[in-house]
Each structure stands twice: as structure tokens, then as C-alpha cells.
N, C-alpha and C positions, 0 to 999 in steps of 0.2 A: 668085917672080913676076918677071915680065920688067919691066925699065926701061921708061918711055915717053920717045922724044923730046922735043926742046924745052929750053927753060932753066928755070932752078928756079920762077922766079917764076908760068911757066907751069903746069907741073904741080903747087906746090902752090894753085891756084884749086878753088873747090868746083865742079861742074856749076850750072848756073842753077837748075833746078827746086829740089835740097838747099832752099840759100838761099832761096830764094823761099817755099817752103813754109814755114820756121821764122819769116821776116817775115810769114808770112802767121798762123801761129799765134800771133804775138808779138801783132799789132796786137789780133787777138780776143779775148787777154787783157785786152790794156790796155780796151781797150772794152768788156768786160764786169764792167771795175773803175769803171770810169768809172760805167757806167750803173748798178750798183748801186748806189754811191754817191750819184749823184743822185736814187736813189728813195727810198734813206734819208732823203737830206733833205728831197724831197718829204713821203713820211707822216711827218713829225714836222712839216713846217709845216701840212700836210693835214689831219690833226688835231686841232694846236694851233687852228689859223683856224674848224675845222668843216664845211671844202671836200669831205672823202673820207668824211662823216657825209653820212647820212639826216636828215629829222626826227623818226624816233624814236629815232635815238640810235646807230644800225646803222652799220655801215660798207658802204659802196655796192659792187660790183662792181671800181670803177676803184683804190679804196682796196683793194680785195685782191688786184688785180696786183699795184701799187707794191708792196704788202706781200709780195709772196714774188718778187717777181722776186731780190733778191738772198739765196734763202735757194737760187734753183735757180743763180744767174749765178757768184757765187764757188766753191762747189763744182766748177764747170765749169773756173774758171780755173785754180785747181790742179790741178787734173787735165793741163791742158794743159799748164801747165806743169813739171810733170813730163815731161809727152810729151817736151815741147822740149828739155828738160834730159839724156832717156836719150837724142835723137837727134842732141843734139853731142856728148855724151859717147861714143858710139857713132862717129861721125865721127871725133873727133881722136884714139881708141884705133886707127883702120885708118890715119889720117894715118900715126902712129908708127911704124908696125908697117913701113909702104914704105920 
């Protein structure tokens, strides 16, 4: 492969979009930690109080989001981050490789 101009500091920068997407896959992680989290603690106060209960003792519609959002939101997270993981890894094997 041919050299590119410039000085080093130059050429070893990643493209914007790279970065930007992995920042962008990061926060969605974090945010999908976040917010399952919070729903755990929601249906356990939701629950405890009788907020995500009927009055026959059922659990309401809003109590069965809370209750699978993070049975679908963590599985999503690793997944991604995986993703993230093969596309730096992926990245600094072609860094080396120059």
C-alpha cells in the first residue's frame, strides 16, 4: 500500500463517521442499561406499592412493558456491544498492518 502524506499524527486519526458511529453505538448501550435498569426498579416498587396491579390482582398492560423491556433491552446491549468490540478490533488490526 502506498504511504499517505502528512505527519504521523495526521494519518494515524480515524475518519469521523468510524468514531462517530462507535460513539453512537456506545451511548445506545449505555442507555439501554440505563433504562432497563430503571424498569427493574420501577416493577419492584410497582409491585411492592400495587401501582402496576389491577384490582383483581392482574398485572396491568404498563406493568408488562416495565416487565420485559429489559428482558428485550440487555440482550440488545450485548449484542452491540459485541458489534463495537469486532469494529475496533477490526480497526486497529488494519491500523497495524500500515
Amino acid at each position: 500500500m502506498a504511504k499517505t502524506s502528512g505527519t504521523p499524527a495526521e494519518r494515524r486519526q480515524t475518519p469521523i463517521s468510524e468514531s462517530r458511529a462507535d460513539t453512537v453505538m456506545a451511548a445506545m448501550i449505555v442507555g439501554m442499561i440505563v433504562l432497563s435498569a430503571l424498569c427493574m426498579i420501577l416493577y419492584m416498587i410497582g409491585t411492592a406499592g400495587h401501582w402496576l396491579l389491577d384490582d383483581a390482582g392482574r398485572i396491568t398492560s404498563l406493568g408488562l412493558t416495565v416487565y420485559f423491556v429489559p428482558w428485550i433491552a440487555l440482550p440488545l446491549a450485548v449484542i452491540l456491544m459485541i458489534v463495537v468490540l469486532v469494529r475496533i478490533s477490526i480497526r486497529r488490526r488494519r491500523q497495524s498492518q500500515q
